[in-house]
MARGU-760955 format. One record per residue (C-alpha): residue in three letters; x negated, z negated, y negated. Coordinates in steps of 0.25 Angstrom, whole numbers, always signed. Each point is the difference from the previous one (the first is absolute). Layout:
[atom "Ala" [X Z Y]]
...
// end
This chain:
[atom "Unk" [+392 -334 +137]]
[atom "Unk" [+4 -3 +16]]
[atom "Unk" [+4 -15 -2]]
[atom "Unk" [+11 -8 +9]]
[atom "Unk" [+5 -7 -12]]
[atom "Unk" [+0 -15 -4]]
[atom "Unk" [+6 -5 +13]]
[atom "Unk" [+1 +2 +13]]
[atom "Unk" [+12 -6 +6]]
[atom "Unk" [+1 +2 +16]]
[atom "Unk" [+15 +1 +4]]
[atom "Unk" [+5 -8 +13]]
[atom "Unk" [+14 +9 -1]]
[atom "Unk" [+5 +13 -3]]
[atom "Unk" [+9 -8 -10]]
[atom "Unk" [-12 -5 -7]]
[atom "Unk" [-9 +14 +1]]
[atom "Unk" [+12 +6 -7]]
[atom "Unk" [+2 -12 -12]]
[atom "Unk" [-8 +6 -10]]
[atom "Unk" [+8 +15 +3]]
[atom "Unk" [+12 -7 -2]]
[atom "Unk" [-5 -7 -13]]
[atom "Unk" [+2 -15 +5]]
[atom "Unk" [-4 -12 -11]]
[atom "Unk" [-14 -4 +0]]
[atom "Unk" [-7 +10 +10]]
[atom "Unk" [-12 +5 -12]]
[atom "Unk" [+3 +14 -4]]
[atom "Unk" [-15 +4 +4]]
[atom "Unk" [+1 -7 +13]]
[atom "Unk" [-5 +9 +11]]
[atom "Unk" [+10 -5 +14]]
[atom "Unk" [-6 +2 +14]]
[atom "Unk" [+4 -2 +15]]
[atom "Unk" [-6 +0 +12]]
[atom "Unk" [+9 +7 +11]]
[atom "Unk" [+4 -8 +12]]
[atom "Unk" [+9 +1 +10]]
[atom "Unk" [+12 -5 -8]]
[atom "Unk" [+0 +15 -6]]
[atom "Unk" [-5 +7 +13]]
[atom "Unk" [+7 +14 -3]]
[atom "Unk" [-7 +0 -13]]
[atom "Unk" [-14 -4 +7]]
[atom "Unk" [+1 +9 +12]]
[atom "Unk" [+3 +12 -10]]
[atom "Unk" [-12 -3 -8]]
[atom "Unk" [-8 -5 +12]]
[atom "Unk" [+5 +15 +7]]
[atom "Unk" [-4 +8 -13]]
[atom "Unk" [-16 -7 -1]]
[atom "Unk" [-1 +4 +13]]
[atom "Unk" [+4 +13 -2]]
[atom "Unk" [-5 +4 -13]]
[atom "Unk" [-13 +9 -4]]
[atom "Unk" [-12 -5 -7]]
[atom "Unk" [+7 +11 -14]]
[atom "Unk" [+14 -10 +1]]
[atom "Unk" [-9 -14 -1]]
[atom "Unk" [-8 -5 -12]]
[atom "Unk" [-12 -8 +8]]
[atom "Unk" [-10 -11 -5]]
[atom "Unk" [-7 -10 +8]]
[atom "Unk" [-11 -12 -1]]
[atom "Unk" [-9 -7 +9]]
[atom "Unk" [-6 -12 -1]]
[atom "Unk" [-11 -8 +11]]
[atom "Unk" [-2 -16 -3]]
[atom "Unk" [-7 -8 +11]]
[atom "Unk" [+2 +7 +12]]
[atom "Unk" [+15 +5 -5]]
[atom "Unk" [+3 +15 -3]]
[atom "Unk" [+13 +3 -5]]
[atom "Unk" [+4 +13 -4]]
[atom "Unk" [+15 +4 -7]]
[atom "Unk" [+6 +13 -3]]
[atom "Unk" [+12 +3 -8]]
[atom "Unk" [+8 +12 +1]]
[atom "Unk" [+12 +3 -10]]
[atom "Unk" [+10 +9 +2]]
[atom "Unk" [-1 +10 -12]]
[atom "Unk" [+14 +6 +1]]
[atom "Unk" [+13 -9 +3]]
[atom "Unk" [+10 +6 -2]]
[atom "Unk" [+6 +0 +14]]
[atom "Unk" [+1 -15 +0]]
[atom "Unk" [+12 +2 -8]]
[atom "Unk" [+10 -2 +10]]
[atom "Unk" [-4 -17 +2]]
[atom "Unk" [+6 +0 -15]]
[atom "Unk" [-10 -9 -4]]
[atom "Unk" [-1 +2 -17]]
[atom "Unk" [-12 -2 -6]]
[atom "Unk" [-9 +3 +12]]
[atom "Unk" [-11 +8 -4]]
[atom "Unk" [-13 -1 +9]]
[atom "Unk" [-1 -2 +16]]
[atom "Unk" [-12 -3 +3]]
[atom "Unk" [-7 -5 +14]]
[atom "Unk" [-14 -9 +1]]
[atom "Unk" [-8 +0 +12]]
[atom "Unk" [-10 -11 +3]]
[atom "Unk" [-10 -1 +11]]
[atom "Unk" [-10 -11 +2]]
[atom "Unk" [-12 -3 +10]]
[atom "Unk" [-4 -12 +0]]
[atom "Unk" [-12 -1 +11]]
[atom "Unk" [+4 +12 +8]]
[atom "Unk" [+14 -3 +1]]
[atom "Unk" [+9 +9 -8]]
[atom "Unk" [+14 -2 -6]]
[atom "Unk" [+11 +9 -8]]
[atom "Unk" [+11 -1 -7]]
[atom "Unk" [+9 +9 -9]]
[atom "Unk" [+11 -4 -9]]
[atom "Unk" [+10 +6 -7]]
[atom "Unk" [+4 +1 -14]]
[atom "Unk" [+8 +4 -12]]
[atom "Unk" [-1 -3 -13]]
[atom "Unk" [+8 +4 -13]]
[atom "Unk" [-12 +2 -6]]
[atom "Unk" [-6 +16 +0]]
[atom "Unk" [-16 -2 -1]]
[atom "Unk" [-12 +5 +9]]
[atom "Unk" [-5 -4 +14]]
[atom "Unk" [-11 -9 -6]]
[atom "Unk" [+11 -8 -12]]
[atom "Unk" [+8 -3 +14]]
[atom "Unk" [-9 -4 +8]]
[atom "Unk" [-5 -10 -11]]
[atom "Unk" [+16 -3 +0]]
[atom "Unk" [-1 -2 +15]]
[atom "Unk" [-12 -10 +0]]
[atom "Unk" [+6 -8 -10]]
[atom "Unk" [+12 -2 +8]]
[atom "Unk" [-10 -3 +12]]
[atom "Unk" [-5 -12 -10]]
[atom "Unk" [+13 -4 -1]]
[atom "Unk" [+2 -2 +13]]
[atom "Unk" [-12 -6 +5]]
[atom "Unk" [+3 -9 -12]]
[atom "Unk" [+14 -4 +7]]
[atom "Unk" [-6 +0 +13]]
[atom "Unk" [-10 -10 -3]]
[atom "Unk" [+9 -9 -6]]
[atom "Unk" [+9 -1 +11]]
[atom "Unk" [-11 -2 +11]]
[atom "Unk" [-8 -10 -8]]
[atom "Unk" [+14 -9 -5]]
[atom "Unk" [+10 +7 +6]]
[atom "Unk" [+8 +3 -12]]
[atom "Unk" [+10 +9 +7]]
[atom "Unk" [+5 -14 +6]]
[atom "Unk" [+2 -6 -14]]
[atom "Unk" [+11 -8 -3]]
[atom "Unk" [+0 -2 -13]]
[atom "Unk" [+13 +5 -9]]
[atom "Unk" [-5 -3 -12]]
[atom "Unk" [-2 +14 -9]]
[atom "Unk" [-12 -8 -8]]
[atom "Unk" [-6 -9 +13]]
[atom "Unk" [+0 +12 +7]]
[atom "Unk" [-7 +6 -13]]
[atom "Unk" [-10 -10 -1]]
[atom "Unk" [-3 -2 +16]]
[atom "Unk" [-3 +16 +1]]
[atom "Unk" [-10 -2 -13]]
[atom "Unk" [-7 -12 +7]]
[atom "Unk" [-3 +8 +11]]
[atom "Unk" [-5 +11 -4]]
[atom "Unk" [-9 -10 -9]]
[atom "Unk" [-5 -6 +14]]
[atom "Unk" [-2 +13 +7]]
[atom "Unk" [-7 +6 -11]]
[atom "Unk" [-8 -12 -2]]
[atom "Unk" [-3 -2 +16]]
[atom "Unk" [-2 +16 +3]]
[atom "Unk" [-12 -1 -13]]
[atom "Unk" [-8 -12 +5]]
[atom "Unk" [+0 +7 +15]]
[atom "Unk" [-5 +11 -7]]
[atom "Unk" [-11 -5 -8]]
[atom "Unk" [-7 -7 +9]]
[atom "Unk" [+3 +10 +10]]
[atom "Unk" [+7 -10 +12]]
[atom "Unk" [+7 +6 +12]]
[atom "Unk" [+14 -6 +1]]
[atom "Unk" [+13 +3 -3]]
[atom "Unk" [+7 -8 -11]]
[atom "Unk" [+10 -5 +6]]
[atom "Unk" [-10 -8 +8]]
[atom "Unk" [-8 -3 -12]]
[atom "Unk" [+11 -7 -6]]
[atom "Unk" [+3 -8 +12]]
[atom "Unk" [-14 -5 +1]]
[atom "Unk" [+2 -5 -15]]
[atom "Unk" [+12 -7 +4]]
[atom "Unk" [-5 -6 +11]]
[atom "Unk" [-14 -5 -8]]
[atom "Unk" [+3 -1 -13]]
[atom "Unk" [-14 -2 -5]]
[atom "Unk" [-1 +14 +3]]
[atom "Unk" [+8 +4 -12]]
[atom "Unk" [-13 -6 -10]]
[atom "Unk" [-6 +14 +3]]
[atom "Unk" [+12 +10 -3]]
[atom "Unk" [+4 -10 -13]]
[atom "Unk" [-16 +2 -5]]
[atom "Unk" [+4 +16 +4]]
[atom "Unk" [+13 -1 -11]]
// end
């Protein structure tokens, strides 16, 4: 059965992508490890970027999806590289799928596209790594948000378990704000529907009927 395992762990460092090759405590034996290719590894991701661009339709395993909500159409495509043996020469141990994933998006008439790059030491089909992908996307968004709405990246907290306890709280917040906008289908972000709470608390009666 194509699975990616019981956990996905999305590596910041080429140190931390080769952890589990080297055997380092703690790192879960059926952990799948993962990296977005950025600038910080650029003759890695020029390599890969020159080979995609390069490479025939018989050198690529191809899956794609396309979904339209309100107005929005998104299409993504992941093509994996099915032989990498040339990559041998970065001397990165335990990498065993590149993979790219393209995403375009019209929204009105206005269209948008992005590719990214990755590797994973994970060998599985296009379609397992896009899933891997799109959870990686989730958690991002999921960072993303909590920066914008509390600004978490500015936290000054040095306490292992306040900074444990603040991360949980917010998340709570969000998931609890991002349900009630839903459900009665409102139009604004929530960053400015938690202002408006803070600035009448009345308004919090609904959203503590909601919980």
């Amino acid at each position: 059965m194509d699975t990616l395992g019981d956990l996905v762990i999305y590596a910041k460092s080429k140190a931390e992508f080769l952890s589990k090759e080297l055997g380092i405590e703690g790192i879960p034996s059926k952990a799948t490890f993962a990296r977005v290719l950025k600038e910080n590894q650029l003759s890695l991701l020029e390599d890969v970027r020159l080979f995609f661009e390069s490479a025939g339709a018989e050198e690529l395993d191809a899956f794609q999806t396309a979904e339209k909500n309100a107005g929005r159409i998104e299409k993504r495509s992941c093509h994996k590289i099915t032989d990498i043996s040339w990559l041998k020469e970065h001397n990165w141990p335990g990498l065993r799928s590149v993979f790219t994933i393209e995403r375009g998006v019209e929204v009105r008439g206005h269209f948008s596209k992005e590719t990214s790059y990755y590797i994973s030491s994970r060998d599985a089909s296009a379609k397992k790594l896009m899933e891997l992908a799109r959870e990686h996307w989730k958690v991002e968004s999921m960072h993303w948000l909590l920066d914008v709405t509390f600004s978490q990246d500015d936290s000054r907290l040095l306490c292992e378990n306040a900074n444990r306890t603040m991360n949980a709280l917010r998340k709570f917040a969000l998931a609890v704000h991002k349900n009630f906008l839903a459900t009665y289908h409102l139009k604004s972000s929530i960053k400015a529907h938690m202002l408006s709470f803070l600035l009448n608390p009345d308004a919090l009666m609904p959203i503590l009927r909601f919980l």
